[in-house]
N, CA and C atoms as an extended XYZ file, in Angstrom:
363
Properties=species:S:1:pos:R:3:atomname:S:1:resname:S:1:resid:I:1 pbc="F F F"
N       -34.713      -37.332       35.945 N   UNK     1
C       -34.573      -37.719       34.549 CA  UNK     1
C       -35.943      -38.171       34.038 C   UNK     1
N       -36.304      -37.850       32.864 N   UNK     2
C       -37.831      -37.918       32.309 CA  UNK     2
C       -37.706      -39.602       31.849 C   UNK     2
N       -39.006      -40.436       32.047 N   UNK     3
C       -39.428      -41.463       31.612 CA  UNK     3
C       -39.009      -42.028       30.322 C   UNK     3
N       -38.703      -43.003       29.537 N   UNK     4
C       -38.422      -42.949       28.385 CA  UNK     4
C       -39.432      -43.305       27.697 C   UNK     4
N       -39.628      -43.068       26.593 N   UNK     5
C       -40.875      -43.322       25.617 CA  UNK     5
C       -40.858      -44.878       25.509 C   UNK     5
N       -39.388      -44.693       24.641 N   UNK     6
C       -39.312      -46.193       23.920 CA  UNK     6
C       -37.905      -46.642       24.537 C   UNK     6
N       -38.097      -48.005       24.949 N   UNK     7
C       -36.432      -48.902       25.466 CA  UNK     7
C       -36.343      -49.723       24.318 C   UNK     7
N       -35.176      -50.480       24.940 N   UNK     8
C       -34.680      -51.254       23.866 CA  UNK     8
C       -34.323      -52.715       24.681 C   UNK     8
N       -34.778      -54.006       23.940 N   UNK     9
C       -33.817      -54.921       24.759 CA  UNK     9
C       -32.433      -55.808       24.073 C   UNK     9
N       -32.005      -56.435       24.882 N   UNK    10
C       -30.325      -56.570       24.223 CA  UNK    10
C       -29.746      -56.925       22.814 C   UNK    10
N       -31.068      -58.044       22.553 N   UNK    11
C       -31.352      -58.690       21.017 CA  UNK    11
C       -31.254      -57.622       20.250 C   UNK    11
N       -31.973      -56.681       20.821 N   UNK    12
C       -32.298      -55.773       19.355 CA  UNK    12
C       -30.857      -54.794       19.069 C   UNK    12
N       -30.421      -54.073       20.064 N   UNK    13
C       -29.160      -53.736       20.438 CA  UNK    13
C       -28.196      -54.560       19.300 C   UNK    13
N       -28.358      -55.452       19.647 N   UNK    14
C       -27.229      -56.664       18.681 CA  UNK    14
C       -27.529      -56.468       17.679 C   UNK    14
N       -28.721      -56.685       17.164 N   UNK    15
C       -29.252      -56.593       15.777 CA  UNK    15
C       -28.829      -55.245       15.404 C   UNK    15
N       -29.071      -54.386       15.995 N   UNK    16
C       -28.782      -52.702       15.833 CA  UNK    16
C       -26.962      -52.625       14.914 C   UNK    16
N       -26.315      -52.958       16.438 N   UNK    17
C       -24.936      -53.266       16.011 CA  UNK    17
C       -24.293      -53.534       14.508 C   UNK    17
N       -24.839      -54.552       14.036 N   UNK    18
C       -24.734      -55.567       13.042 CA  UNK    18
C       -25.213      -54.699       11.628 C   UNK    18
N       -26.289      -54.088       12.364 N   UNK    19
C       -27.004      -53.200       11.105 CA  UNK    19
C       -25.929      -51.789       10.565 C   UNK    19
N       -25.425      -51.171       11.752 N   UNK    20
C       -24.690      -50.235       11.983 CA  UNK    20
C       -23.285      -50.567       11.206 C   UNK    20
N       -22.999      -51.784       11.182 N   UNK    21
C       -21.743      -52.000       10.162 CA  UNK    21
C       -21.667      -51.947        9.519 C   UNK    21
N       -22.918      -52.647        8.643 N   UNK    22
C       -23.007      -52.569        6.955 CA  UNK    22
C       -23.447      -51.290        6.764 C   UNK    22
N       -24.782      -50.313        7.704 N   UNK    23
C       -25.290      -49.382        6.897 CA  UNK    23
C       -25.026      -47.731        7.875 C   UNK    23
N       -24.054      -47.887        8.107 N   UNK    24
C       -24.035      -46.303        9.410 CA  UNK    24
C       -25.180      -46.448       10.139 C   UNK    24
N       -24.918      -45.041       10.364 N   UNK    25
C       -26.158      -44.495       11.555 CA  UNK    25
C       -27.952      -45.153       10.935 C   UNK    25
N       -28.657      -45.302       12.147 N   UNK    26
C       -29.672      -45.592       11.689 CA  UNK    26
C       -31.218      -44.956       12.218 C   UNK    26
N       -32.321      -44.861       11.749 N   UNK    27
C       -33.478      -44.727       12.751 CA  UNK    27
C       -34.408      -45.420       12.286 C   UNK    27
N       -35.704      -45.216       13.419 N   UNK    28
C       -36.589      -46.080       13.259 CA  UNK    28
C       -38.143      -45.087       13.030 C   UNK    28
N       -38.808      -45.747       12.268 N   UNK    29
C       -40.267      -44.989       12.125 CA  UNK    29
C       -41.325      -46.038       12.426 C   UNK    29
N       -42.457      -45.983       13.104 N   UNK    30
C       -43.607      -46.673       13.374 CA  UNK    30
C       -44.746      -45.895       12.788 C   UNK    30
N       -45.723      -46.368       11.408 N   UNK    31
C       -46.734      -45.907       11.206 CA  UNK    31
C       -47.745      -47.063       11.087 C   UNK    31
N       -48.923      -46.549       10.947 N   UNK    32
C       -50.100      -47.754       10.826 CA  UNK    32
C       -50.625      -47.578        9.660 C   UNK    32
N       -49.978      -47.697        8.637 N   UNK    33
C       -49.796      -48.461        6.936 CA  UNK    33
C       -49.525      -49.426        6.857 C   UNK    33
N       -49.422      -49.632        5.448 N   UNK    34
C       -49.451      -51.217        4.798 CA  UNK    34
C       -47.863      -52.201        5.321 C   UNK    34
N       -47.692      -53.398        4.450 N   UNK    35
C       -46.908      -53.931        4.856 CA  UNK    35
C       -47.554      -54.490        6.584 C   UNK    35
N       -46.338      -53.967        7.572 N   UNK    36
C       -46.765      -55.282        8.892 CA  UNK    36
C       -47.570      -54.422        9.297 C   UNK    36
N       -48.223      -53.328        9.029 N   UNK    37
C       -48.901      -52.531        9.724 CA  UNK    37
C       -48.276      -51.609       10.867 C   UNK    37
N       -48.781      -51.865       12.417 N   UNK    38
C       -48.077      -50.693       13.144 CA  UNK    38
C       -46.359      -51.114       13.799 C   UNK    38
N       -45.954      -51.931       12.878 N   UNK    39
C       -44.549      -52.551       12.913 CA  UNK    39
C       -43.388      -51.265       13.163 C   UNK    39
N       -42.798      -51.552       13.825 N   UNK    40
C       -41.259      -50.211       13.289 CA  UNK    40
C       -40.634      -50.776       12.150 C   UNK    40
N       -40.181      -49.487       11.456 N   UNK    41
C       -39.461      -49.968       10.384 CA  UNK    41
C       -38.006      -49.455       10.937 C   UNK    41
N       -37.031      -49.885       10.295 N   UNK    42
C       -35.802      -49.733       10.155 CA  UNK    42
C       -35.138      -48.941        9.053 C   UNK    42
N       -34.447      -47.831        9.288 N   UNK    43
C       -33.622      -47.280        7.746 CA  UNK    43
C       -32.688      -46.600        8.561 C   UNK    43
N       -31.774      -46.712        7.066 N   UNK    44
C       -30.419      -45.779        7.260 CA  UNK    44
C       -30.752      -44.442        7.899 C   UNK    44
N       -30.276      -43.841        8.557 N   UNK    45
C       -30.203      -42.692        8.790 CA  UNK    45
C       -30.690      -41.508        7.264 C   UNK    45
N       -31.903      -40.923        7.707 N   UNK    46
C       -32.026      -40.375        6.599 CA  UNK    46
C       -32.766      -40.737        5.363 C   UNK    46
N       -32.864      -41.967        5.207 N   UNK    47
C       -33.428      -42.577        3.923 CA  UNK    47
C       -35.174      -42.736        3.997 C   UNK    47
N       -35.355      -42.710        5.352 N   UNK    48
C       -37.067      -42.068        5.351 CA  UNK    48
C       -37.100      -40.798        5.779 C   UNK    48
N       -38.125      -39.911        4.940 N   UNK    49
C       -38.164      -39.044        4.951 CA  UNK    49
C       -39.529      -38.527        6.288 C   UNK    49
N       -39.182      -38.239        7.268 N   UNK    50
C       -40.197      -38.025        8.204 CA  UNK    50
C       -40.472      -36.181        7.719 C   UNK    50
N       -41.543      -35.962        8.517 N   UNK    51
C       -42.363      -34.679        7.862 CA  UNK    51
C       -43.479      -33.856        9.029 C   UNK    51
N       -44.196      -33.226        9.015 N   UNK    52
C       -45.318      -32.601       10.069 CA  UNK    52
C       -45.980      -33.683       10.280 C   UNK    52
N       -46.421      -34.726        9.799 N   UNK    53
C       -47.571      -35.899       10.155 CA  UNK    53
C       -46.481      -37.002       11.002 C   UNK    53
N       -45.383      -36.362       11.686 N   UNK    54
C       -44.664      -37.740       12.158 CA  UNK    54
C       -44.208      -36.998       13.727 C   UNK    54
N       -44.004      -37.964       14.372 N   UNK    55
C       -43.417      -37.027       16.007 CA  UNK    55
C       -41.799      -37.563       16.350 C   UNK    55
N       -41.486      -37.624       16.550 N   UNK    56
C       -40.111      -37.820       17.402 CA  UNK    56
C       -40.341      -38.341       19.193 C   UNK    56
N       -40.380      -39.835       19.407 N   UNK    57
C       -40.544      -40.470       20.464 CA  UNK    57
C       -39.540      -39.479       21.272 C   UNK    57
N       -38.095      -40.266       20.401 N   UNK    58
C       -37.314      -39.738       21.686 CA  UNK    58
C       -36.110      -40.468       20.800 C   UNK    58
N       -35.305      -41.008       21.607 N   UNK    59
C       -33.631      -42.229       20.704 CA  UNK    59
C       -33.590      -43.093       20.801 C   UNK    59
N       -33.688      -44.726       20.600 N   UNK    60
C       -33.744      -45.734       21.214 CA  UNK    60
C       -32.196      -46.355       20.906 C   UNK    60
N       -31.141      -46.558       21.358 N   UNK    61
C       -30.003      -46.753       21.452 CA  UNK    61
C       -28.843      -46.115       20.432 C   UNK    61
N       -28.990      -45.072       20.659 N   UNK    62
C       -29.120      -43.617       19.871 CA  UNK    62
C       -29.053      -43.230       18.555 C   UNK    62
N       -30.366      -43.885       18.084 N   UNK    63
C       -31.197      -43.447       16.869 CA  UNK    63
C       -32.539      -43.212       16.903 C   UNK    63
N       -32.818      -41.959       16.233 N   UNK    64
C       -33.944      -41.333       16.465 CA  UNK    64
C       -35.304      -42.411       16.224 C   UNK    64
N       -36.469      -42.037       16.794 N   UNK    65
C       -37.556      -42.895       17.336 CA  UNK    65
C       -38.481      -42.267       16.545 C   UNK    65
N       -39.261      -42.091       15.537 N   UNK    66
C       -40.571      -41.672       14.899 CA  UNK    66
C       -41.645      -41.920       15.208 C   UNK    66
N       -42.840      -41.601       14.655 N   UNK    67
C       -43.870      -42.308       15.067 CA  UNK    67
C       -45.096      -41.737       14.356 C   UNK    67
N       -46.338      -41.883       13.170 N   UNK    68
C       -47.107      -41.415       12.535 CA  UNK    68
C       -47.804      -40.321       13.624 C   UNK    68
N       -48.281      -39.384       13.682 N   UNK    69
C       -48.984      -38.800       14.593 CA  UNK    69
C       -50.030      -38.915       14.996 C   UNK    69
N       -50.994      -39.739       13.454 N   UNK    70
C       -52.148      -40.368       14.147 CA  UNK    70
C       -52.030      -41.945       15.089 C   UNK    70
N       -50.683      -42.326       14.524 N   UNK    71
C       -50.665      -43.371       15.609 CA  UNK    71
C       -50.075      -43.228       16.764 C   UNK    71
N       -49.491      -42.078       17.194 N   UNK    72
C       -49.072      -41.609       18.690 CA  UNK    72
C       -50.647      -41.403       19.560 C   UNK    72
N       -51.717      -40.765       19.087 N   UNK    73
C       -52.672      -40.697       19.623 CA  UNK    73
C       -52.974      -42.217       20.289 C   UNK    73
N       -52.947      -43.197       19.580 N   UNK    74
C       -52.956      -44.240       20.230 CA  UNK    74
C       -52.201      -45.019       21.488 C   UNK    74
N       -50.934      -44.363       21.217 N   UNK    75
C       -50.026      -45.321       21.906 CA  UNK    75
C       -49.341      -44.112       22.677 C   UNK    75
N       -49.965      -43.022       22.938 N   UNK    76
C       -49.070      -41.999       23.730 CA  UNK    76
C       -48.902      -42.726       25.450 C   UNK    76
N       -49.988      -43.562       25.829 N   UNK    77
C       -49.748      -43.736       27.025 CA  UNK    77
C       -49.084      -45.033       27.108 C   UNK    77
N       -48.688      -45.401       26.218 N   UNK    78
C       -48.008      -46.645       26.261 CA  UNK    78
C       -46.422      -46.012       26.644 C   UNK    78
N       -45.405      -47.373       27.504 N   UNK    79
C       -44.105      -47.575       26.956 CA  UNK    79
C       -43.596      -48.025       26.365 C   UNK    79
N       -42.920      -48.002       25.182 N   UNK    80
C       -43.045      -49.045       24.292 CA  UNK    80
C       -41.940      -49.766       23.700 C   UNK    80
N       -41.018      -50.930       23.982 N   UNK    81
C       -39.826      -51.594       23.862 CA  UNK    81
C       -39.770      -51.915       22.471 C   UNK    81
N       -38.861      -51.414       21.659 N   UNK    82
C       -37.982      -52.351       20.920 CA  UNK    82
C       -37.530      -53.544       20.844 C   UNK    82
N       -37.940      -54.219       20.359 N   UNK    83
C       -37.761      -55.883       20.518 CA  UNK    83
C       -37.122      -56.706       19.016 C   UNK    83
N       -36.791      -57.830       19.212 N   UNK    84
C       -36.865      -58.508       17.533 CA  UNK    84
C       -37.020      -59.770       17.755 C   UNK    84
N       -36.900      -60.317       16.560 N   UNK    85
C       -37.749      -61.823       16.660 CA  UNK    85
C       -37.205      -62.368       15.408 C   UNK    85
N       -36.865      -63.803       15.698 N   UNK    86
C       -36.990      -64.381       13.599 CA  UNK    86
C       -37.948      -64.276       13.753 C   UNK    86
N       -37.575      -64.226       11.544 N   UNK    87
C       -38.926      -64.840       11.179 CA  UNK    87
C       -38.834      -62.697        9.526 C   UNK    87
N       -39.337      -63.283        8.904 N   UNK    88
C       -39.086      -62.420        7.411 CA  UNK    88
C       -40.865      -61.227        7.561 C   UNK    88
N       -40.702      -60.361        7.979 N   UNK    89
C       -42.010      -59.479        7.806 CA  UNK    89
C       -42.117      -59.605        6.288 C   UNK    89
N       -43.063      -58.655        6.521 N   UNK    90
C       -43.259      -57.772        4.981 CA  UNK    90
C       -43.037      -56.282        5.058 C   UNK    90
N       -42.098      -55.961        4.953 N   UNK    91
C       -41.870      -54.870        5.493 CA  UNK    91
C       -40.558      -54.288        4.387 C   UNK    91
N       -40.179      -52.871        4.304 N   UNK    92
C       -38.989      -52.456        4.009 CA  UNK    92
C       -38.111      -52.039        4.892 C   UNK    92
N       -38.052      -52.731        5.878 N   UNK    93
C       -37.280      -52.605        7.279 CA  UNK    93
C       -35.918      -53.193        6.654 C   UNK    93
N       -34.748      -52.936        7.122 N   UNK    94
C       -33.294      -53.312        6.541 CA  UNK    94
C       -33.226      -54.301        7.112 C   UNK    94
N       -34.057      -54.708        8.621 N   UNK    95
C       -33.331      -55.873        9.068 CA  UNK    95
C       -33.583      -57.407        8.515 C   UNK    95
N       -34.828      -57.035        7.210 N   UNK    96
C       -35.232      -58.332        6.704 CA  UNK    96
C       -34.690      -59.348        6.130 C   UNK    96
N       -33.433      -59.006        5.625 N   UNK    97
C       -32.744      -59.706        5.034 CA  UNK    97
C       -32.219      -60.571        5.652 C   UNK    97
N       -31.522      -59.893        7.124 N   UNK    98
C       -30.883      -61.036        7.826 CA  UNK    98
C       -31.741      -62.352        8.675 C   UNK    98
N       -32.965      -61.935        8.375 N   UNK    99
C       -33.865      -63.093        8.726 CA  UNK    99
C       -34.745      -63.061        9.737 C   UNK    99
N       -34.817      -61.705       10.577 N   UNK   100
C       -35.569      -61.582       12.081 CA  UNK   100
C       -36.362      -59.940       11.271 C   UNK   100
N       -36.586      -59.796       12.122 N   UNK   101
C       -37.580      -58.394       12.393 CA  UNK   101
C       -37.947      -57.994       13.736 C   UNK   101
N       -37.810      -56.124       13.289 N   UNK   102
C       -38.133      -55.825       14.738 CA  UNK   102
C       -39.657      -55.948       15.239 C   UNK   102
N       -40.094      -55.410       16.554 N   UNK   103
C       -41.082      -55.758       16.576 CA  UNK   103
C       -41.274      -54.758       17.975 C   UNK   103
N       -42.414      -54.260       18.699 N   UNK   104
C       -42.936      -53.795       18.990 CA  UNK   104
C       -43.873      -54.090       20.954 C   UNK   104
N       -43.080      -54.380       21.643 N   UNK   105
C       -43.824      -54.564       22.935 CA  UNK   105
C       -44.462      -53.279       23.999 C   UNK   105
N       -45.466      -53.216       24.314 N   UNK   106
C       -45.877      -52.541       25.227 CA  UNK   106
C       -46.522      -52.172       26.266 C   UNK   106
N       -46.552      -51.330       27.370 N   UNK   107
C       -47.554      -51.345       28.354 CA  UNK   107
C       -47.702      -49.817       28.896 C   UNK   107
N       -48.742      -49.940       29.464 N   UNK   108
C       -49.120      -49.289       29.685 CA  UNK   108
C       -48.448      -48.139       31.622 C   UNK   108
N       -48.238      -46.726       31.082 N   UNK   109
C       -47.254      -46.046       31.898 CA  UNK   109
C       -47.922      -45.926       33.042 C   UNK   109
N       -47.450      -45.570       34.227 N   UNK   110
C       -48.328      -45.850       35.634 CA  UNK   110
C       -48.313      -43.881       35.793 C   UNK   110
N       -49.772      -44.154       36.690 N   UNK   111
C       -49.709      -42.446       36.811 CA  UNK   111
C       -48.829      -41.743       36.739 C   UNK   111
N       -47.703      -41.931       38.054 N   UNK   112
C       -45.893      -41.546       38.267 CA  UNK   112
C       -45.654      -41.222       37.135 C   UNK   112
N       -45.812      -42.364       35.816 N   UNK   113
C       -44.678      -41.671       35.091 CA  UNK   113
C       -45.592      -40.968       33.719 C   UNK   113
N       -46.436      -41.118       34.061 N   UNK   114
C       -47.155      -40.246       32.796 CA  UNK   114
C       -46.802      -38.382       33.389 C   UNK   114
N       -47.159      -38.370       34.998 N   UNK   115
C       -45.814      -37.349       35.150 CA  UNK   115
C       -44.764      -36.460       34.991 C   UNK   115
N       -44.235      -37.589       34.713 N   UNK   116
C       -42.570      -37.341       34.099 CA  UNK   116
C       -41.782      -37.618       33.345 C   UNK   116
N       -42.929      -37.674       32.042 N   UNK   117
C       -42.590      -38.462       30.554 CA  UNK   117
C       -41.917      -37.682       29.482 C   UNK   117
N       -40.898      -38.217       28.694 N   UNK   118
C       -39.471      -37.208       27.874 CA  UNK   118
C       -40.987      -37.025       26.802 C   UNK   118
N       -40.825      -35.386       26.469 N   UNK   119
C       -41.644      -34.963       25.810 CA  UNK   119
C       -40.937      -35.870       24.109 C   UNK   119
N       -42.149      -34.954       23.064 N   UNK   120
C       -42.214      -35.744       21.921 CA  UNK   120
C       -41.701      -34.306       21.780 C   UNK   120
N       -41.140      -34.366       19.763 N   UNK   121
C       -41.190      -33.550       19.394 CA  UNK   121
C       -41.809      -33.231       18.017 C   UNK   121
């Protein structure tokens, strides 16, 4: 089974959940623009419009994973967790309202799994 790009940990999962009630299906995009900068954002399924300048990580608790393409160059060798946190970004992420934001942990993949890493698309 190929490496995963991006995980998720339980908080965010929850948060996910919660989001999923009020707004359906959802995904996530990471670019290095304004607002929190290289923050993930959060939207309904659909309501950002991704395009040729964006990649497809992979699913992170099965909603699709984005990512600017010039900022994959950066972070291709990273793994990179889904996380959240209080506290109000600046962001148009959905989860702002309820008072936390997601947020972004990472490290770096060991030879092994650079390997046997789930391609982008």
């Amino acid at each position: 089974m190929p490496v995963k790009r991006v995980l998720i940990t339980d908080d965010a999962k929850e948060v996910m959940d919660e989001l999923r009630e009020k707004h359906g299906e959802l995904m996530f995009h990471q670019s290095g623009g304004c607002c929190d900068g290289s923050s993930p954002m959060c939207y309904k399924a659909g309501q950002f419009r991704v395009g040729k300048s964006d990649v497809k990580l992979g699913e992170v608790y099965g909603a699709p994973f984005y990512m600017a393409k010039d900022q994959f160059k950066y972070w291709q060798h990273m793994q990179l967790t889904l996380d959240v946190k209080p506290g109000r970004g600046s962001s148009f992420s959905i989860e702002i309202p309820m008072g936390v934001r997601f947020l972004i942990k990472s490290k770096m993949f060991t030879e092994e799994q650079l390997e046997d890493l789930e391609p982008v698309e």
